[in-house]
C-alpha positions as CSV (number, residue, x, y, z in Angstrom):
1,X,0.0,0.0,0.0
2,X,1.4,3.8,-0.8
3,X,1.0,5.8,2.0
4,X,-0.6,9.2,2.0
5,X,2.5,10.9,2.0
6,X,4.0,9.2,-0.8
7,X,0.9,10.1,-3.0
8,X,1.3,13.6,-2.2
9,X,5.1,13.5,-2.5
10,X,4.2,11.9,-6.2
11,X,1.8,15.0,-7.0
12,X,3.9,17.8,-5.7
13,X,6.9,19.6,-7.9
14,X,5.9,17.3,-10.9
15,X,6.9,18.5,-13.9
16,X,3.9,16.6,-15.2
17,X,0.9,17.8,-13.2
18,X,-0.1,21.5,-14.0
19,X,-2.0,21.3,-10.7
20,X,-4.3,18.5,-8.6
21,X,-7.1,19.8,-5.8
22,X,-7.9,16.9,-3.0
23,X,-11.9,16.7,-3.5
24,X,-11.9,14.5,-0.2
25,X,-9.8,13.1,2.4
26,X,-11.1,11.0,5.8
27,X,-8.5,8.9,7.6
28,X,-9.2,6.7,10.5
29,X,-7.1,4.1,12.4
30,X,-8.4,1.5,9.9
31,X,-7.7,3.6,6.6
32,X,-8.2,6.2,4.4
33,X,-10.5,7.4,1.4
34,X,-8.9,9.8,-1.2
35,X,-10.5,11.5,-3.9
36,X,-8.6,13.7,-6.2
37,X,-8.4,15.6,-9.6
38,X,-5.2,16.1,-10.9
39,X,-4.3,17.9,-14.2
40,X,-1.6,17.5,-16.0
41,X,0.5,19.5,-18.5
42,X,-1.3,18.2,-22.3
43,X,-4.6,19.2,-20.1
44,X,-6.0,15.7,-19.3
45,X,-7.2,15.0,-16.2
46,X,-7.3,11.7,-13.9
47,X,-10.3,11.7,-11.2
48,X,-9.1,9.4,-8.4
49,X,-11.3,7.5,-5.7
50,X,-9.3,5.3,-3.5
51,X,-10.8,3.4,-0.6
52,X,-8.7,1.4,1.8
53,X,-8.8,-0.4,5.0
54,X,-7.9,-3.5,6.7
55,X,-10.2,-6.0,5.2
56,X,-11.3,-3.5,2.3
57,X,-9.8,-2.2,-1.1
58,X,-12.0,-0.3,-3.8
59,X,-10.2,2.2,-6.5
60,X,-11.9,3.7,-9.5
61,X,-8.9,5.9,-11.9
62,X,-10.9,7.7,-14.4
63,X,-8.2,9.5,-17.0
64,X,-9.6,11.8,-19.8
65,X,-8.2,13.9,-22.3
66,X,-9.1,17.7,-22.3
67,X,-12.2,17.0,-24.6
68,X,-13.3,14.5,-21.7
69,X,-13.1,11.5,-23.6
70,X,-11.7,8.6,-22.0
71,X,-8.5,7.7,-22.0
72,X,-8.6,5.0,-19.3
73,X,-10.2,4.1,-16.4
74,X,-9.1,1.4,-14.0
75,X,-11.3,0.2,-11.3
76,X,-11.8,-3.1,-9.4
77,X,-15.5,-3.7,-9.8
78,X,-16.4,-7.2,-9.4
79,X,-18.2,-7.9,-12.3
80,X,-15.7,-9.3,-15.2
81,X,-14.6,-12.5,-13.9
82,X,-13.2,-13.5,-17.0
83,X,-10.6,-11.1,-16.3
84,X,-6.9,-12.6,-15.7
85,X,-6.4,-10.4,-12.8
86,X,-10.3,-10.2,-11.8
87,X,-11.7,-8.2,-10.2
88,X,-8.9,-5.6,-11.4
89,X,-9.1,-4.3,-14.6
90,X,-9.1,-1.3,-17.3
91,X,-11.5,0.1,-19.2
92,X,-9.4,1.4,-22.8
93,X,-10.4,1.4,-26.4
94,X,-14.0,0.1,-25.9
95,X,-11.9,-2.5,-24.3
96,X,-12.1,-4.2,-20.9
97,X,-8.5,-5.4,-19.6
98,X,-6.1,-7.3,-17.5
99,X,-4.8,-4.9,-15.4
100,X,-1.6,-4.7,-12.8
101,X,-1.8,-1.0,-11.8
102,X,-4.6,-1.3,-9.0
103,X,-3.6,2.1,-6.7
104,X,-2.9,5.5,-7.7
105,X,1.2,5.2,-7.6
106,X,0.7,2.7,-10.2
107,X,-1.8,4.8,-12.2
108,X,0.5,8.0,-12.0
109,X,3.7,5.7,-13.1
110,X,1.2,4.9,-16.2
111,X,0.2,8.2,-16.9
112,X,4.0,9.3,-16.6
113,X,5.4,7.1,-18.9
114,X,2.2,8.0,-21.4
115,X,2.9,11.7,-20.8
116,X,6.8,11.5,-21.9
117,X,6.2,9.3,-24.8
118,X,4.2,11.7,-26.2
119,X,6.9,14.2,-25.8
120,X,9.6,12.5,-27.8
């Protein structure tokens, strides 16, 4: 699990992000929810929901481009069991996916990677 401070550390001083606003933040002994909206420098934007506790984990990563259509969305929704790495999974291309980034560090690597490709 990334910590809170990580994921902050990540959004700060980024090159990357033109600029994220924390829509919600509760932290108990247990866990934490997050929700976020973070824009980044070709004017996409990733809405983040991130639930986790103890006994519970439930993410949703919705990434759109600055005409707000979708780009990606990961989520672990427990409805495509014929999903390799059910129940996380991507939502790309019209396309549902295996998917191996299942929290928001994993999701911002993605993005990253996406973001500097595009530069070159």
């Amino acid at each position: 699990m990334t910590s809170n401070q990580e994921i902050f550390r990540l959004l700060e001083n980024n090159r990357l992000i033109n600029s994220y606003e924390v829509l919600d933040f509760r932290e108990n002994q247990f866990g934490f929810f997050l929700k976020l909206k973070v824009a980044f420098i070709d004017q996409s934007v990733l809405f983040s929901k991130e639930y986790f506790s103890i006994d519970i984990r439930n993410y949703s990563f919705h990434w759109q481009d600055k005409n707000n259509k979708l780009l990606s969305r990961w989520d672990n929704a427990p409805f495509h069991k014929n999903i390799k790495t059910f129940p996380h999974h991507k939502h790309q291309n019209d396309e549902i996916l295996p998917s191996v980034e299942i929290g928001l560090k994993d999701v911002l690597s993605f993005i990253f990677k996406t973001l500097i490709s595009s530069e070159r």
